[in-house]
C-alpha positions in Angstrom: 2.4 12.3 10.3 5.1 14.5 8.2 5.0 15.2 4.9 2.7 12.8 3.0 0.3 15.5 1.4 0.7 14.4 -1.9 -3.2 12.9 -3.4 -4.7 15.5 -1.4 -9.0 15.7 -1.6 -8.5 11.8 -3.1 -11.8 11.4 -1.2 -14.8 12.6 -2.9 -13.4 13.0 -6.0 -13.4 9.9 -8.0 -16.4 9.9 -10.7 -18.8 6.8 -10.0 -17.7 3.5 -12.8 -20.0 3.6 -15.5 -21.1 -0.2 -14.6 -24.8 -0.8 -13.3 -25.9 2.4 -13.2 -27.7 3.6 -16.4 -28.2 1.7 -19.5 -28.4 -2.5 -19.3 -26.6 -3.7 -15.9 -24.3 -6.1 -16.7 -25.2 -9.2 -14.0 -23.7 -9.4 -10.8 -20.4 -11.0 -10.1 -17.7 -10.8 -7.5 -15.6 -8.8 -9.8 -18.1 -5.9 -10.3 -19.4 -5.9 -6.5 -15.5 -5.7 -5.4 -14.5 -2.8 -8.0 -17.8 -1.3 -7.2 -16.5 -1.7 -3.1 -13.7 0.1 -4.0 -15.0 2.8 -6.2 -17.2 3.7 -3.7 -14.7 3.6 -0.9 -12.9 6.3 -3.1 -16.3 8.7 -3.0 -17.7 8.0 0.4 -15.3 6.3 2.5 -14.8 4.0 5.0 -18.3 4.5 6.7 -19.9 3.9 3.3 -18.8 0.3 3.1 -22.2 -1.8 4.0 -24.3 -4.2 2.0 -27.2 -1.5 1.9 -25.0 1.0 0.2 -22.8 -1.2 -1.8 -26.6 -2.3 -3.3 -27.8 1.2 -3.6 -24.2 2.1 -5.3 -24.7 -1.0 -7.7 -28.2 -0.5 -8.5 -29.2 -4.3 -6.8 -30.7 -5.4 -4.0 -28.3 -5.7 -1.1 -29.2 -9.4 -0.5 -27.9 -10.4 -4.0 -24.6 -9.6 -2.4 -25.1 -12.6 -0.2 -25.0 -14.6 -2.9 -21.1 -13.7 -3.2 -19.4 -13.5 0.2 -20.9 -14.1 3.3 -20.7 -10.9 5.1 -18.2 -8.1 5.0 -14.9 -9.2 6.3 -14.8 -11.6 3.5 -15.5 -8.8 1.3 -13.2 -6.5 2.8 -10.4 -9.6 2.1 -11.6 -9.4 -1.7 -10.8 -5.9 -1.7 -7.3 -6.1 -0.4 -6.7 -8.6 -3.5 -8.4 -6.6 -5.9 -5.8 -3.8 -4.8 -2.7 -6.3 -4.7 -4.2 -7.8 -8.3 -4.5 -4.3 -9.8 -0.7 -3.3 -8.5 0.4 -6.1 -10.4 -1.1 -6.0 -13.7 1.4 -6.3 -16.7 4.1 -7.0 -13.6 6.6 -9.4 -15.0 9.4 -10.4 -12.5 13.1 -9.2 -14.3 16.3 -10.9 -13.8 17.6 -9.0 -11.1 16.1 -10.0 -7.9 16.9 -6.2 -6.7 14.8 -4.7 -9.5 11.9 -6.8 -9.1 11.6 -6.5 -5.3 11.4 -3.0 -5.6 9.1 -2.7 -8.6 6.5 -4.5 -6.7 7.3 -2.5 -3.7 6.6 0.7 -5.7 3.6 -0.8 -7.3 1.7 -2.0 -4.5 2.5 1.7 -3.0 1.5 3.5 -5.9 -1.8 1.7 -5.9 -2.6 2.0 -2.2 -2.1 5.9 -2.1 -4.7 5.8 -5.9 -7.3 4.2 -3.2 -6.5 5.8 0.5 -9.8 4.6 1.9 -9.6 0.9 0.5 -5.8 0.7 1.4 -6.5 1.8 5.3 -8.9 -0.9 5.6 -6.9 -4.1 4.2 -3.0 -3.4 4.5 -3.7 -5.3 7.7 -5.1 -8.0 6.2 -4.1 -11.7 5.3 -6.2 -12.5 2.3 -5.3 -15.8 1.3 -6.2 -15.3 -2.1 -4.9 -15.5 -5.8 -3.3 -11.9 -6.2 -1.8 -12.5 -2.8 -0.5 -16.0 -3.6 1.0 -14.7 -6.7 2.8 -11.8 -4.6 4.7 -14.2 -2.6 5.4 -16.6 -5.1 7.4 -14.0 -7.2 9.0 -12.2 -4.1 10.0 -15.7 -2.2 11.6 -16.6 -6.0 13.4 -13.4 -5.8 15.0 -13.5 -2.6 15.8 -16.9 -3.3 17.9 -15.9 -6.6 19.6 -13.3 -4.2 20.6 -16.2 -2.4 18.7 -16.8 0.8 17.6 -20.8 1.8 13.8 -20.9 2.5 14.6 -20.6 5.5 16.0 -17.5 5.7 13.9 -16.0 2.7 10.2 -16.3 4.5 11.7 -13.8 7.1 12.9 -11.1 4.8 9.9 -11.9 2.8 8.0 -10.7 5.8 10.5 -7.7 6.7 9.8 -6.0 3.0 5.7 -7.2 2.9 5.5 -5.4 6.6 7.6 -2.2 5.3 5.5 -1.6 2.5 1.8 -2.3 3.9 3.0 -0.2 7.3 4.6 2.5 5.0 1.8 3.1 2.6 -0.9 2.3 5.3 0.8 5.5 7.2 0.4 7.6 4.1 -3.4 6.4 2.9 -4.0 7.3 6.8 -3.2 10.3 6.3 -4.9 11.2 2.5 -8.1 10.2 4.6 -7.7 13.6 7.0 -9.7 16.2 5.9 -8.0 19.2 4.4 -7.6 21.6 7.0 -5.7 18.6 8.7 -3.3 18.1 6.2 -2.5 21.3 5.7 -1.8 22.1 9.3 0.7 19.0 9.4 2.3 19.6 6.1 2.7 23.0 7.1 4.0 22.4 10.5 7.5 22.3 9.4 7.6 25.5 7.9 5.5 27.2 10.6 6.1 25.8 13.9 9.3 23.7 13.4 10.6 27.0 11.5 9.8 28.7 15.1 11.4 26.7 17.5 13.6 28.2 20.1 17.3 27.6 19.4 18.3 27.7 23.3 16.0 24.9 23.9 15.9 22.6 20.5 19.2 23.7 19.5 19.5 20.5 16.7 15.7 21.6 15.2 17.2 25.2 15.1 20.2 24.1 12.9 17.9 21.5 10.6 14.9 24.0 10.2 15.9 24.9 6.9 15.5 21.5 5.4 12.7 20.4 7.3 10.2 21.2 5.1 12.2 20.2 2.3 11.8 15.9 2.3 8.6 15.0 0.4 7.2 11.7 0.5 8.4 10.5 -2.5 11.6 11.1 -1.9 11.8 9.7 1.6 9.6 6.6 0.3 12.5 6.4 -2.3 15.3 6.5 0.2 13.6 4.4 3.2 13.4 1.4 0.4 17.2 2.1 -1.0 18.1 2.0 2.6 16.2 -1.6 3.1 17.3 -3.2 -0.2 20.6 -2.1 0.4 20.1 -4.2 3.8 18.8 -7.1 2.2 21.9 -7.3 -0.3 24.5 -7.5 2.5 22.6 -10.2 3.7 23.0 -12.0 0.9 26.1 -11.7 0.6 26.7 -13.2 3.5 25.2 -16.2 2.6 27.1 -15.9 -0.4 30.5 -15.8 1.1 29.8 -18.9 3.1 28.6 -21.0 0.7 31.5 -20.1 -1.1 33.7 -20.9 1.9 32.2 -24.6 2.1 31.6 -27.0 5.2 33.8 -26.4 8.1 35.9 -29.4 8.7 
């Protein structure tokens, strides 16, 4: 992986949520056992998530958590909603089906790389749930004011949904590294890439200079230009032939 160091030492460093551990506990709910899921994801990671420590973490007994989902894949779906939910608060869609798409692609990005350890372990998921609903509502709605039938929306719907979970996936993958491993691939461009022998890598020779020079912002910010840019001479395609009418 090259270049995604930004959110370094995520893990570990996210103060435990006031909520259930001193003073009166607020009952339990869905809600607080899901924010409490991810807050302790943040801390502890992946290996942290079971009912015995997602009790401990909440001050309940574990079995109370029964009383909510059934066992830990539906939890786990409740936690990739929570994250679409959260990258979608005070979202309204605009008029310009461009704009919107790639708000919501920034968003949900933005709030993946905030929660590295909760983001590796749903971007793969379906959840079938209200926030996720919602999502596709608003970004079927957009491609269909950019002009695409059904038809042809649900496949770029797909092509934009599987950019961004694979992209930001591929970066919360690597905020989840230690340290030392992070450094040593960040650093690779500027150490060994810097190195390599012109005779044999002759191209990496003449780009070593600017290697080290794309952050993942910036290439984030490009890869999506380069897709939306796609997307809008698609639809002008369907533009022009609904323009040039039936075929006699």
């Amino acid at each position: 992986m090259a270049g995604t160091g930004s959110g370094a030492g995520v893990r570990g460093t996210r103060r435990r949520a006031a909520s259930g551990r001193a003073g009166g506990r607020p009952g339990l709910s869905p809600e607080r056992i899901v924010d409490g899921c991810i807050a302790l994801l943040d801390e502890q990671g992946a290996d942290a998530l079971t009912f015995r420590r997602i009790g401990a973490y909440l001050g309940v007994d574990p079995t109370a958590l029964y009383r909510h989902f059934r066992d830990k894949d539906e939890l786990v779906l409740a936690v990739a909603d929570r994250l679409l939910a959260r990258s979608m608060e005070d979202f309204a869609p605009s008029g310009d089906w461009r704009g919107t798409l790639r708000d919501m692609l920034v968003r949900s990005r933005e709030v993946y790389l905030a929660h590295p350890e909760a983001a590796v372990l749903s971007v793969a998921r379906t959840t079938r749930r209200p926030a996720e609903m919602a999502a596709v509502e608003i970004i079927l709605g957009a491609l269909a004011d950019a002009g695409f039938p059904p038809e042809e929306a649900v496949r770029y719907y797909r092509v934009l949904v599987d950019f961004i979970l694979s992209w930001s996936g591929l970066e919360a993958a690597f905020l989840t590294l230690d340290q030392e491993a992070q450094s040593g691939d960040d650093g690779a461009w500027s150490r060994e890439y810097a190195g390599a022998p012109a005779d044999r890598y002759p191209r990496i020779a003449a780009a070593s200079a600017y290697l080290p020079t794309v952050g993942p912002q910036e290439n984030f910010e490009l890869a999506l230009d380069l897709l939306l840019d796609a997307v809008e001479v698609r639809a002008g395609r369907f533009g022009d032939r609904d323009a040039a009418g039936p075929r006699g």
